[in-house]
N, CA, C and O atoms as CSV, one atom per row, in Angstrom:
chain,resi,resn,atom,element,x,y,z
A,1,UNK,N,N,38.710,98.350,99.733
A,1,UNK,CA,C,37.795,99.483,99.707
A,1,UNK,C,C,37.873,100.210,98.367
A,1,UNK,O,O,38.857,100.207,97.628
A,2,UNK,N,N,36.663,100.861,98.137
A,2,UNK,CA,C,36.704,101.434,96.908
A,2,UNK,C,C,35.797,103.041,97.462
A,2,UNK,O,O,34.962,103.191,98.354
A,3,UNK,N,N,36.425,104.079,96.459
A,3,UNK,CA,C,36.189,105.470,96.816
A,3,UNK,C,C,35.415,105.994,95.338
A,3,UNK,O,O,35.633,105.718,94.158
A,4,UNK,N,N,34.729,106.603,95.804
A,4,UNK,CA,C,33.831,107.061,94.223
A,4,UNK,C,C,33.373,108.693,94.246
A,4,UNK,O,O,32.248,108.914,94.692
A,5,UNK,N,N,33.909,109.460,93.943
A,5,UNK,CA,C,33.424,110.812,94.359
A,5,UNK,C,C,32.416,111.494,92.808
A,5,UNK,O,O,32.670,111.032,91.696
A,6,UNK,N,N,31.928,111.984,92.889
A,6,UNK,CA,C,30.939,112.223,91.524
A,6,UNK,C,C,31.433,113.864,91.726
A,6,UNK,O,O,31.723,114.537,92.716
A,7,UNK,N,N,31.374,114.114,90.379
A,7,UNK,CA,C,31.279,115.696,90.259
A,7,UNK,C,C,30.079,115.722,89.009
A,7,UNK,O,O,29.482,114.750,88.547
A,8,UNK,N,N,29.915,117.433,88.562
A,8,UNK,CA,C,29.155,117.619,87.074
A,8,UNK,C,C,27.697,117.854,87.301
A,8,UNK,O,O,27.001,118.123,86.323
A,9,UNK,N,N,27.019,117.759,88.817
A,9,UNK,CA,C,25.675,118.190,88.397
A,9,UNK,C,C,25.475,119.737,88.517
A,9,UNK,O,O,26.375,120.575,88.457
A,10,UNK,N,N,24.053,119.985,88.707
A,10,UNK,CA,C,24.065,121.281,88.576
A,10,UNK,C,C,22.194,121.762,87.895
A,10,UNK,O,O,21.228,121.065,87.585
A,11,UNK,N,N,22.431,123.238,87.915
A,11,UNK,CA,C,21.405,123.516,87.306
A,11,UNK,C,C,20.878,123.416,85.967
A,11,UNK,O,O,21.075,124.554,85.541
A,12,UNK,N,N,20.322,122.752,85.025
A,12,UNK,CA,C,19.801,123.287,83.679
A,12,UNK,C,C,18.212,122.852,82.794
A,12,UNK,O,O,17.237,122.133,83.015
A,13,UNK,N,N,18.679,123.763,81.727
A,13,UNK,CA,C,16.537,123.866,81.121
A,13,UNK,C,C,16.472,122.786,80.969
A,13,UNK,O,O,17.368,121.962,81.153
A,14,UNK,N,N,15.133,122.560,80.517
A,14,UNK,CA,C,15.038,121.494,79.816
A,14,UNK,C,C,15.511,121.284,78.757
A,14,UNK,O,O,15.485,122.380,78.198
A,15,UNK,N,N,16.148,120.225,77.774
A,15,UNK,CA,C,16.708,119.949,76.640
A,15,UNK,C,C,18.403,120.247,76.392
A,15,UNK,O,O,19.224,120.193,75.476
A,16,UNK,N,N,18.321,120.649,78.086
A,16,UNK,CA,C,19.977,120.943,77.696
A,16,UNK,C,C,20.744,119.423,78.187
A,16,UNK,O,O,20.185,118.340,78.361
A,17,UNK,N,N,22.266,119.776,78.343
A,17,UNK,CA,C,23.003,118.457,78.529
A,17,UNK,C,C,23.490,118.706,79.529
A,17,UNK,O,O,23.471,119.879,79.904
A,18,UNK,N,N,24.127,117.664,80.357
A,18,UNK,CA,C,25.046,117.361,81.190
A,18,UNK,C,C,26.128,116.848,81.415
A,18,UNK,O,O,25.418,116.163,80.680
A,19,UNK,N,N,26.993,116.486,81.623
A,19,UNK,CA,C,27.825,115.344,82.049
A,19,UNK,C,C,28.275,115.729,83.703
A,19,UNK,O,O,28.579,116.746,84.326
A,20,UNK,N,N,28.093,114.045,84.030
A,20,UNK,CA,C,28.369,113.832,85.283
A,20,UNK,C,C,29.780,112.956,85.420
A,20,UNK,O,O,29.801,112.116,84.520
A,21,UNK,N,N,30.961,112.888,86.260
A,21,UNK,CA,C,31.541,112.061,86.277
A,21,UNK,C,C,31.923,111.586,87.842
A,21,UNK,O,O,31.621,112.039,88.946
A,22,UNK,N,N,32.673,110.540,87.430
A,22,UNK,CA,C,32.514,109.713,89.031
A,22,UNK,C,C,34.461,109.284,88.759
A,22,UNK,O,O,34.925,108.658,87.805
A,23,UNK,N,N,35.284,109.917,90.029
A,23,UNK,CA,C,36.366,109.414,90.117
A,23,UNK,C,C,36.287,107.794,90.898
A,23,UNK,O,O,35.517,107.456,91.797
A,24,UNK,N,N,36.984,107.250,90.455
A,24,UNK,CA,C,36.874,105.892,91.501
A,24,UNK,C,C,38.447,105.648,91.727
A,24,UNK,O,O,39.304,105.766,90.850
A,25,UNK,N,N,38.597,105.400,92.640
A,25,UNK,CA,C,39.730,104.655,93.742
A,25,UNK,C,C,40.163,103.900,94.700
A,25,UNK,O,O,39.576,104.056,95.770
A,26,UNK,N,N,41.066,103.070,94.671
A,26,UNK,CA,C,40.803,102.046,95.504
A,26,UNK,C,C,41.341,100.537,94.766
A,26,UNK,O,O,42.269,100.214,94.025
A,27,UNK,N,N,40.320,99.922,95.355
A,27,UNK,CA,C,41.144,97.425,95.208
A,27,UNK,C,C,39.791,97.555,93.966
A,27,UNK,O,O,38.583,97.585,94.204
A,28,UNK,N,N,40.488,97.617,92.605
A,28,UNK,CA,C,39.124,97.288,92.088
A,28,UNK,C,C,39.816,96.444,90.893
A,28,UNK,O,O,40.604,96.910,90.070
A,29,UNK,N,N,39.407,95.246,90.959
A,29,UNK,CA,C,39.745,94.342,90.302
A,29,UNK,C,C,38.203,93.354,90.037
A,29,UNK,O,O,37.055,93.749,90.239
A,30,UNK,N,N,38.574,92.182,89.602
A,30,UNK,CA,C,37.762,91.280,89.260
A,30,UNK,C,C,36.263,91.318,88.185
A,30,UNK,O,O,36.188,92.267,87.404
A,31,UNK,N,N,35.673,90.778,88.188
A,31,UNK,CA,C,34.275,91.326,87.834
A,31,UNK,C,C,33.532,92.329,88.689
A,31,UNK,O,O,33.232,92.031,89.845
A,32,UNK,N,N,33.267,93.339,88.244
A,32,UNK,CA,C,32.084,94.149,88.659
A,32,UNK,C,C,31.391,95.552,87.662
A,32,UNK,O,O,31.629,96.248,86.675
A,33,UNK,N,N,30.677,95.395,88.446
A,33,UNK,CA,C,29.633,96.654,87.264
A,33,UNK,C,C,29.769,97.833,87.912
A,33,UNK,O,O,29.876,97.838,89.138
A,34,UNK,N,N,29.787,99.098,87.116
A,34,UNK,CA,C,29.668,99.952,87.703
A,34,UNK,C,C,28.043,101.046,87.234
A,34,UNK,O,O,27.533,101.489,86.205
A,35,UNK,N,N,27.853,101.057,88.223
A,35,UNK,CA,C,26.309,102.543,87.541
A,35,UNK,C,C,26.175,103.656,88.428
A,35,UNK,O,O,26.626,104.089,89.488
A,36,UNK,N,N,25.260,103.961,87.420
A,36,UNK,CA,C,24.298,105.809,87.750
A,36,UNK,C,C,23.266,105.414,88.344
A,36,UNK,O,O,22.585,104.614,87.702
A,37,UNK,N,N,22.780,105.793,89.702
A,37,UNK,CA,C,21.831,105.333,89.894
A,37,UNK,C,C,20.904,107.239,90.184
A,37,UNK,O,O,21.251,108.415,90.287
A,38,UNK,N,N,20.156,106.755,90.192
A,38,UNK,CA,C,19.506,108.455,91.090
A,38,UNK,C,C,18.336,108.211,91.610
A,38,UNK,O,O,17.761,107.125,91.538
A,39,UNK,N,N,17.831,109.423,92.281
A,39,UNK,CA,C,16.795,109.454,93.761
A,39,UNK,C,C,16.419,110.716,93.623
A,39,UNK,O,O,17.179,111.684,93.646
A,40,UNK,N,N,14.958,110.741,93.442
A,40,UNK,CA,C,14.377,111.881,93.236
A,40,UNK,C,C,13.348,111.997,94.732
A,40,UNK,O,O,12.895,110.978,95.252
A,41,UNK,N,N,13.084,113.406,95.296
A,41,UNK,CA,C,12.222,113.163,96.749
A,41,UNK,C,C,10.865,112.385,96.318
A,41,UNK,O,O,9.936,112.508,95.519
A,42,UNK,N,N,11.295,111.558,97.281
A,42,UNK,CA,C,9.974,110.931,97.048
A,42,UNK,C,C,9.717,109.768,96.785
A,42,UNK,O,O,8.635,109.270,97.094
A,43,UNK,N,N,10.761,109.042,96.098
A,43,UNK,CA,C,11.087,107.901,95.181
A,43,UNK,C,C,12.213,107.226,95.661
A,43,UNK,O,O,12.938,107.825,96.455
A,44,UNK,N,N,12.597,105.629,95.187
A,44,UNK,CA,C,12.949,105.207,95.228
A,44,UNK,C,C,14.562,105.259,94.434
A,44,UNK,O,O,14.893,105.674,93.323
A,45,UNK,N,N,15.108,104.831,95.212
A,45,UNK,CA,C,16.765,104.834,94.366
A,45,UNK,C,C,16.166,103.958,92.744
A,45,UNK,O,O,15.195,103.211,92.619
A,46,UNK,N,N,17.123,104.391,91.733
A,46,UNK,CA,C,16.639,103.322,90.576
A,46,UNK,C,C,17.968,103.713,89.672
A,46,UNK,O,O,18.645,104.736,89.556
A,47,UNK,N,N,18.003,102.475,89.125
A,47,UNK,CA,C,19.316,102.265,88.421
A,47,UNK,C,C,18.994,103.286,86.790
A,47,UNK,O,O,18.074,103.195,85.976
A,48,UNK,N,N,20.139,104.156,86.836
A,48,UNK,CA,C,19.899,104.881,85.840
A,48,UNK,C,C,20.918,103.818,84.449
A,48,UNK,O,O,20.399,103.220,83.506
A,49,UNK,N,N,21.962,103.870,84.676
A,49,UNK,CA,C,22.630,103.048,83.214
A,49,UNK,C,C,23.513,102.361,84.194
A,49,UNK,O,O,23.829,102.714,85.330
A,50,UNK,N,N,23.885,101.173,83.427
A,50,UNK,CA,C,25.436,100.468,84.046
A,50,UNK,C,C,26.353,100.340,83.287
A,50,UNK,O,O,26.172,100.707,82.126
A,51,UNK,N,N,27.706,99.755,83.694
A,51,UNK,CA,C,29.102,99.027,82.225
A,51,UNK,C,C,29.181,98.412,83.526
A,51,UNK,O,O,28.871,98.740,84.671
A,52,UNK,N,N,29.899,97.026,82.751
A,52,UNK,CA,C,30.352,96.117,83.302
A,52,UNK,C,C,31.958,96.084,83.455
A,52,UNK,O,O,32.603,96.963,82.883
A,53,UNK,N,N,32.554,95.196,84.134
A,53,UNK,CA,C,34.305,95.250,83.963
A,53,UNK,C,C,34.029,95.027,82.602
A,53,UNK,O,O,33.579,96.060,82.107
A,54,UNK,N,N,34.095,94.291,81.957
A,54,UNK,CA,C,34.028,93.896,80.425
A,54,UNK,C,C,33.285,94.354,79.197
A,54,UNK,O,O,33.101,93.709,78.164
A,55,UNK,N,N,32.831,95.754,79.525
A,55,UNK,CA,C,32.662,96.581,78.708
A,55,UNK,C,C,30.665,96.609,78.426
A,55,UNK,O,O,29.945,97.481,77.941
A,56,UNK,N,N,30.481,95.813,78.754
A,56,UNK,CA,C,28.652,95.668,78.237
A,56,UNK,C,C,27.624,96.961,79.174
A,56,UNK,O,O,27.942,97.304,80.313
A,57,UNK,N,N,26.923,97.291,78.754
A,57,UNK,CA,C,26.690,98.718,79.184
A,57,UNK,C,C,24.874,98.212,79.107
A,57,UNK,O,O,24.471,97.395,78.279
A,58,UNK,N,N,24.059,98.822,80.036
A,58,UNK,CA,C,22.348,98.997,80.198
A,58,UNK,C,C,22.214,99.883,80.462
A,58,UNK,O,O,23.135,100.607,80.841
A,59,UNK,N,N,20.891,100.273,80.377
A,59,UNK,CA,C,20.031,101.295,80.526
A,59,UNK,C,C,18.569,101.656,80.755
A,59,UNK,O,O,17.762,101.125,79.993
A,60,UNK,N,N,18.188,102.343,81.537
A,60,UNK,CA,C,16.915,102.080,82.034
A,60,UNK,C,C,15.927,102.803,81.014
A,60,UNK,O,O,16.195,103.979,80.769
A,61,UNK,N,N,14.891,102.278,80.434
A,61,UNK,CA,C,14.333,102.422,79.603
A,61,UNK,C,C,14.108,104.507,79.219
A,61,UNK,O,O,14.208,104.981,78.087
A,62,UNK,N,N,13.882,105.142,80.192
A,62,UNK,CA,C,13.324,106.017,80.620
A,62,UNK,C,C,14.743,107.260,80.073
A,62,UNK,O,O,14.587,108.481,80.055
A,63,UNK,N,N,16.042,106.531,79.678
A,63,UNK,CA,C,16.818,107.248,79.133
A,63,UNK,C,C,17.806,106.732,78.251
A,63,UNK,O,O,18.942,107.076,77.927
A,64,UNK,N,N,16.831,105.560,77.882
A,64,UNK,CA,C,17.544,104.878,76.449
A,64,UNK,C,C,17.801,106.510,74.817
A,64,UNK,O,O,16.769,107.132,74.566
A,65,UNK,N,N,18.306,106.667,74.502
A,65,UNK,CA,C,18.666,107.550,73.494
A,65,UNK,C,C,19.386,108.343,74.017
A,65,UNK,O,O,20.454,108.732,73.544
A,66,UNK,N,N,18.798,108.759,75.280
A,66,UNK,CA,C,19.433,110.378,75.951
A,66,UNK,C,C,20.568,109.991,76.381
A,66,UNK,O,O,21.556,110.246,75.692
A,67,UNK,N,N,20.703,109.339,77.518
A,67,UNK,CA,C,22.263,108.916,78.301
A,67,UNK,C,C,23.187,108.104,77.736
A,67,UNK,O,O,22.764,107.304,76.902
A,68,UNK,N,N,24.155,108.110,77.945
A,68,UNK,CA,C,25.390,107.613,77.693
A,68,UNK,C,C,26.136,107.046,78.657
A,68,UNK,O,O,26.655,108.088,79.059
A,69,UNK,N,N,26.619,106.166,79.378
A,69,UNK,CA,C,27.496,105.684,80.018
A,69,UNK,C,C,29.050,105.274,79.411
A,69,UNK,O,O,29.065,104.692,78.327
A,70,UNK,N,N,30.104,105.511,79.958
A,70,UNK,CA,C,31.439,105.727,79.358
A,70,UNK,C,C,32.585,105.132,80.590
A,70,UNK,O,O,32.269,105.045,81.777
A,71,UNK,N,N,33.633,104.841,80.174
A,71,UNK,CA,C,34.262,104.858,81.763
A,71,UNK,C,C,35.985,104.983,80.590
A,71,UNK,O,O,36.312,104.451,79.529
A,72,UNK,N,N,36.697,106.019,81.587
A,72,UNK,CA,C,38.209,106.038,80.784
A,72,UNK,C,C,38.992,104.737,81.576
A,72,UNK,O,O,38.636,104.896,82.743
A,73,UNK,N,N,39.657,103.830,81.545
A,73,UNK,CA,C,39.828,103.060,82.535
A,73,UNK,C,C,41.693,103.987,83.185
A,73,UNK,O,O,42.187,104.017,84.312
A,74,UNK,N,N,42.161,104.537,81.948
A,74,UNK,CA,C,43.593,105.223,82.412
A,74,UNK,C,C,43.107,106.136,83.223
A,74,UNK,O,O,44.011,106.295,84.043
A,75,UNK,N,N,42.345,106.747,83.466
A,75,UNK,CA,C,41.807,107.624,84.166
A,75,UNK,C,C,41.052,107.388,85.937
A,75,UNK,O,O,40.727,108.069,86.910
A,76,UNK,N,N,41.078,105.952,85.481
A,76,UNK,CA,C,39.901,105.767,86.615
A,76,UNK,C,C,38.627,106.460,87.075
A,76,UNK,O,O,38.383,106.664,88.264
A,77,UNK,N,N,37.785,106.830,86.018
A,77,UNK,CA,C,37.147,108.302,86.022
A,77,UNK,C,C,35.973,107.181,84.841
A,77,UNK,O,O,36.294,106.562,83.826
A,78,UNK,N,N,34.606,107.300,85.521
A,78,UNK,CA,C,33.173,106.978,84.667
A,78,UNK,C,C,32.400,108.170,84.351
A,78,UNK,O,O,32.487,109.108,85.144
A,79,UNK,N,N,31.731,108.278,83.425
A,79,UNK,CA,C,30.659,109.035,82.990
A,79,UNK,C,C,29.667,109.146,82.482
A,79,UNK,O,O,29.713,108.439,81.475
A,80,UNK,N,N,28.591,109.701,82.570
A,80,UNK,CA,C,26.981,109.891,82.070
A,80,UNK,C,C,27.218,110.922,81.546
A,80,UNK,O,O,27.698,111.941,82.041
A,81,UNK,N,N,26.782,110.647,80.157
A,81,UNK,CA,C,26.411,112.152,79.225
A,81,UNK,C,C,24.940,111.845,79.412
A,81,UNK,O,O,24.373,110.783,79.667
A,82,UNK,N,N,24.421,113.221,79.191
A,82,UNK,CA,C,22.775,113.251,79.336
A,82,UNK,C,C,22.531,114.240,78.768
A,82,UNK,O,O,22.572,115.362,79.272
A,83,UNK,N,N,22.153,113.898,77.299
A,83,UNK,CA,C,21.593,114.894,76.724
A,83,UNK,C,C,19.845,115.117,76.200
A,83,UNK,O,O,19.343,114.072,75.785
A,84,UNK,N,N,19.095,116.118,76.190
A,84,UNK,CA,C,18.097,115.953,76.277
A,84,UNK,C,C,17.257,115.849,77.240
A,84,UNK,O,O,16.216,115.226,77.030
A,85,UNK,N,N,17.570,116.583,78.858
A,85,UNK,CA,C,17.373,116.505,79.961
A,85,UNK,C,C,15.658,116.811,79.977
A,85,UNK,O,O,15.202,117.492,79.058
A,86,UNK,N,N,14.883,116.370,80.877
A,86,UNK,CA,C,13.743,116.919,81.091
A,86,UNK,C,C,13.654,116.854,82.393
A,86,UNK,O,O,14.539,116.265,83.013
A,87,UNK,N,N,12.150,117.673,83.325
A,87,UNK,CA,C,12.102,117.704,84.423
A,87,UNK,C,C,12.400,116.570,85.388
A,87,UNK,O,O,13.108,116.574,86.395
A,88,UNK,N,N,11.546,115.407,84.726
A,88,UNK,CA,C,11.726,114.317,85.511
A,88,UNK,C,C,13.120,113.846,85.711
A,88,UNK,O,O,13.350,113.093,86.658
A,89,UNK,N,N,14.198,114.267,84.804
A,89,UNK,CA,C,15.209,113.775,85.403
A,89,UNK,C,C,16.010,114.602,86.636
A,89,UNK,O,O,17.226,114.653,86.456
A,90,UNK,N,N,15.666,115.058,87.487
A,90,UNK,CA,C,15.532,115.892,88.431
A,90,UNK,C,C,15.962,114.726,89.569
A,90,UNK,O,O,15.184,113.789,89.746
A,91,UNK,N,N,16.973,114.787,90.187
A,91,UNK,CA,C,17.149,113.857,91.567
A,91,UNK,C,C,18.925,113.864,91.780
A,91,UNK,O,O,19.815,114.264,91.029
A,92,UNK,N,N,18.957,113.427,92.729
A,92,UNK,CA,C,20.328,113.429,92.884
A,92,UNK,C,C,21.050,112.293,92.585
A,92,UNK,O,O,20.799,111.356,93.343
A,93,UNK,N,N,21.661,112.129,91.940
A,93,UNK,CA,C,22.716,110.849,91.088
A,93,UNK,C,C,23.594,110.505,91.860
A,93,UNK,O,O,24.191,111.273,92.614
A,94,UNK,N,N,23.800,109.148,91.749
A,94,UNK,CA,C,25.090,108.420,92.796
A,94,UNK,C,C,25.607,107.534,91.821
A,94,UNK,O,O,24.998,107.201,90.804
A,95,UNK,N,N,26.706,107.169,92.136
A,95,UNK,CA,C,27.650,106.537,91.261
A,95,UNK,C,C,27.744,105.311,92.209
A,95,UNK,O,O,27.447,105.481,93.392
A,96,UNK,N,N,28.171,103.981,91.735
A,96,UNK,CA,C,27.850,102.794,92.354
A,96,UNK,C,C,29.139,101.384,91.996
A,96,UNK,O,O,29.064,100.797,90.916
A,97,UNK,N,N,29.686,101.190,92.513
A,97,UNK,CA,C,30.634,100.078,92.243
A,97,UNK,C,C,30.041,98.844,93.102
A,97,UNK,O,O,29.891,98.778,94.322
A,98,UNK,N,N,29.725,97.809,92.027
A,98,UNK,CA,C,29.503,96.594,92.639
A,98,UNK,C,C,30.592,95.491,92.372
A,98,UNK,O,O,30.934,95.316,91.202
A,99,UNK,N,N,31.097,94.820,93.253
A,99,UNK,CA,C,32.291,93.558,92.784
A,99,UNK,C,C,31.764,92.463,93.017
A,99,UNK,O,O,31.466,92.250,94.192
A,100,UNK,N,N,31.550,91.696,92.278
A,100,UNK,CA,C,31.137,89.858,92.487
A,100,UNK,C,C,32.489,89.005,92.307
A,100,UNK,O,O,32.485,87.787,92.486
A,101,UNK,N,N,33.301,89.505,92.051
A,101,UNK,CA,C,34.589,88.316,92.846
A,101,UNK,C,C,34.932,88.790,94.046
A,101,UNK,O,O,35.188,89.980,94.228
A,102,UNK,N,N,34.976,87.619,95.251
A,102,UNK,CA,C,35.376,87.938,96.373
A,102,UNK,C,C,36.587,88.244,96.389
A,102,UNK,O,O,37.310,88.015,95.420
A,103,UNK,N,N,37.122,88.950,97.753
A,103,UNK,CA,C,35.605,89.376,98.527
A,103,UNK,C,C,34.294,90.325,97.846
A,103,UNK,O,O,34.685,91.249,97.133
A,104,UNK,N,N,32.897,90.192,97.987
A,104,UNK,CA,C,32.281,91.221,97.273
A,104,UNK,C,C,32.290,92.106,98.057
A,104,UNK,O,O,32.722,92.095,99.210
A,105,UNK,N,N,31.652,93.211,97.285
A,105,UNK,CA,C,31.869,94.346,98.055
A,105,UNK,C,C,30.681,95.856,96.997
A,105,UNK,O,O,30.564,95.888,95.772
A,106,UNK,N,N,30.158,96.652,97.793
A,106,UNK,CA,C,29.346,97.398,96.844
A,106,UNK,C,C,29.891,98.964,97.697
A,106,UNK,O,O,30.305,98.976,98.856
A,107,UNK,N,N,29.749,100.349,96.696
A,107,UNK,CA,C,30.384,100.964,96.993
A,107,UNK,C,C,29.565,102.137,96.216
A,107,UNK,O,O,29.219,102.099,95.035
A,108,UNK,N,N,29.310,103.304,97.250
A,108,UNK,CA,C,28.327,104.331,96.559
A,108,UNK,C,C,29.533,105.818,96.835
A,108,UNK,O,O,30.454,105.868,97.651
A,109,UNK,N,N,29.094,106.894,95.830
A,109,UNK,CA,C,29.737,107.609,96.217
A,109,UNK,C,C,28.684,108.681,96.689
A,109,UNK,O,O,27.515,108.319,96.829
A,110,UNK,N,N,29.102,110.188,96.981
A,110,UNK,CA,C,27.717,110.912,97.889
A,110,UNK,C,C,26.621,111.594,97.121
A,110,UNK,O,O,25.658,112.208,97.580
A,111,UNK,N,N,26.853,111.435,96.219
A,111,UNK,CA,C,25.585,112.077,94.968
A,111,UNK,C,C,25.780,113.587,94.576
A,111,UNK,O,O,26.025,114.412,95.456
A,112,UNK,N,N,25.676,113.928,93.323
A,112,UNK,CA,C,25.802,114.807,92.690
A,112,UNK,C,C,23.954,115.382,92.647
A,112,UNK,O,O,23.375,114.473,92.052
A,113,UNK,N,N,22.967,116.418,93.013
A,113,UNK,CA,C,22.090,117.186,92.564
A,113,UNK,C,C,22.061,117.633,90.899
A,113,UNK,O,O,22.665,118.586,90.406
A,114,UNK,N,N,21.287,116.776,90.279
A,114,UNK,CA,C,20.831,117.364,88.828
A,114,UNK,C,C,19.498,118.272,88.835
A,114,UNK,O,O,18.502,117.904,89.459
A,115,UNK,N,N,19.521,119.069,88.352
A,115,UNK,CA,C,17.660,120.073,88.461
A,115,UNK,C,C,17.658,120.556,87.315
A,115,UNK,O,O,18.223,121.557,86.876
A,116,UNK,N,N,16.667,119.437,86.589
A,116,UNK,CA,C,16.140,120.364,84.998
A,116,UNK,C,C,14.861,121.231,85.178
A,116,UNK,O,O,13.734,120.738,85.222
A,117,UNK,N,N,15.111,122.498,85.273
A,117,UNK,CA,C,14.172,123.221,85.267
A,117,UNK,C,C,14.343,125.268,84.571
A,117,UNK,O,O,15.071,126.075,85.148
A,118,UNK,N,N,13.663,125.556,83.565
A,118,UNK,CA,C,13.127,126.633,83.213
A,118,UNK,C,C,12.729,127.948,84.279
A,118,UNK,O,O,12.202,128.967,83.832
């Protein structure tokens, strides 16, 4: 099992920053990716950035420049910087552990509320 608790959202304007982070705990070994995903009302879950065990990192077009994905591994602790916030990024963020060496296993934590708004 794997445990993922997110902290860091919150209220702010537009153009300001954030950081979100995600503790993780637990059997986490092998290959797997970890991401930001978020869910705005209305919409569909959608993958905000990922890192892989092995360091390779994506991003969904829509916050290529702005976000950052990071992970301390001594820490066991991932993060999204987000700077340059606008309305649309408005939804609640979940943090996501996927493992592809068995056993697999996928693992959400309960979502952090971001609200860019003036």
């Amino acid at each position: 099992q794997v445990q993922l608790v997110e902290s860091g959202g919150g209220l702010v304007q537009p153009g300001g920053s954030l950081t979100l982070s995600c503790a993780v705990s637990g059997s986490i070994f092998g290959f797997y990716v970890m991401g930001w995903y978020r869910q705005a009302p209305g919409k569909q879950r959608e993958l905000v950035a990922g890192v892989t065990s092995d360091g390779s990192t994506n991003y969904a077009d829509s916050v290529k420049g702005r976000f950052t994905i990071s992970r301390d591994n001594a820490k066991n602790t991932m993060f999204l910087q987000m700077n340059n916030l606008k309305p649309e990024d408005t939804a609640v963020y979940y943090c996501n552990h996927k493992r592809f060496t068995v056993p697999r296993g996928e693992y959400w934590g309960q979502g952090t509320q971001v609200t860019v708004s003036s």
